[in-house]
C-alpha positions as CSV (number, residue, x, y, z in Angstrom):
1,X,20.1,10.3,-20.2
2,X,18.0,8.0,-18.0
3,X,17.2,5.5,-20.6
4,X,20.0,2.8,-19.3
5,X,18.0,2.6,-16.0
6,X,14.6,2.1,-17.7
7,X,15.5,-0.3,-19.3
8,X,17.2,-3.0,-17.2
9,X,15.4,-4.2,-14.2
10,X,13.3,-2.3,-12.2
11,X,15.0,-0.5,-8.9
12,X,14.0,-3.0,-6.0
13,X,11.2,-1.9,-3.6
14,X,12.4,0.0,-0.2
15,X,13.0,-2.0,2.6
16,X,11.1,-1.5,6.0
17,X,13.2,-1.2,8.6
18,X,13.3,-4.9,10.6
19,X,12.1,-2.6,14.2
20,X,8.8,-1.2,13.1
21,X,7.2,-4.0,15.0
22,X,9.1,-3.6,17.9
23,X,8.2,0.1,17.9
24,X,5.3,-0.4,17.3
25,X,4.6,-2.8,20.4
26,X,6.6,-0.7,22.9
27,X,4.3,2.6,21.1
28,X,1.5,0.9,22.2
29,X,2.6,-0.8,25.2
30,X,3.4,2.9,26.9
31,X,0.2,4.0,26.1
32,X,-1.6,1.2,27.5
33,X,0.8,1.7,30.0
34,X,0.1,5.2,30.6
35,X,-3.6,5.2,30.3
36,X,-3.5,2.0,32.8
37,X,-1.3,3.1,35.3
38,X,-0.8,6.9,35.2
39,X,-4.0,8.6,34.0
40,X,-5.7,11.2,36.0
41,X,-9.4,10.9,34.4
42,X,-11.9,9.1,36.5
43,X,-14.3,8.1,32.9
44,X,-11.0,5.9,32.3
45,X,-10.9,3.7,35.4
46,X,-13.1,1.0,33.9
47,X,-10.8,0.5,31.0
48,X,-7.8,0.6,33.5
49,X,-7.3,-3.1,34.6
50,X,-7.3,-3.8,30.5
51,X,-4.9,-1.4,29.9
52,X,-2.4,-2.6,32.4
53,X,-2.8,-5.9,31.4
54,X,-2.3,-4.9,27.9
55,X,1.1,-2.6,28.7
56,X,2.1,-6.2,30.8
57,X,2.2,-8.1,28.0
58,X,3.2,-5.3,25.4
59,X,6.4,-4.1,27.3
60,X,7.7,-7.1,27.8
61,X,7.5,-8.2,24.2
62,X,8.5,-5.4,22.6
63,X,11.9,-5.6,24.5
64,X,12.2,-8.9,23.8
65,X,11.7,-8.5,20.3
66,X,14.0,-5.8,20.3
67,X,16.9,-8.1,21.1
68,X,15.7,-10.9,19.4
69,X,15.9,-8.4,16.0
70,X,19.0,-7.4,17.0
71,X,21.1,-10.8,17.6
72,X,19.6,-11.6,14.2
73,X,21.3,-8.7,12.0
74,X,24.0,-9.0,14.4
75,X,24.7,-12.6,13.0
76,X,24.3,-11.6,9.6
């Protein structure tokens, strides 16, 4: 039954979805952010100022890139 399909070309690999790296920044961004900015345990202070650097930078760019994917496949 299948044999048609096997034998032409070979189904084309999935696509990723073009946001995964915008998720992925603002997913890292809000926990930088939260272990920065908004968490309770004293052993974390010394990592704090990095981490709230980090979620300062992350944020930012992930919204950016959000709209900068999204005026893209908009023009499309």
């Amino acid at each position: 039954m299948n044999e048609k399909k096997s034998k032409g070309k070979p189904p084309p690999p999935p696509k990723m979805s073009p946001y995964v790296f915008t998720i992925l920044l603002l997913g890292f961004g809000l926990w930088c952010f939260w272990d920065g900015w908004l968490n309770p345990d004293p052993d974390m202070a010394e990592y704090a100022l990095f981490n709230q650097v980090l979620s300062a930078v992350l944020i930012p760019w992930g919204i950016w890139d959000f709209f900068n994917v999204k005026k893209k496949y908009k023009n499309k």
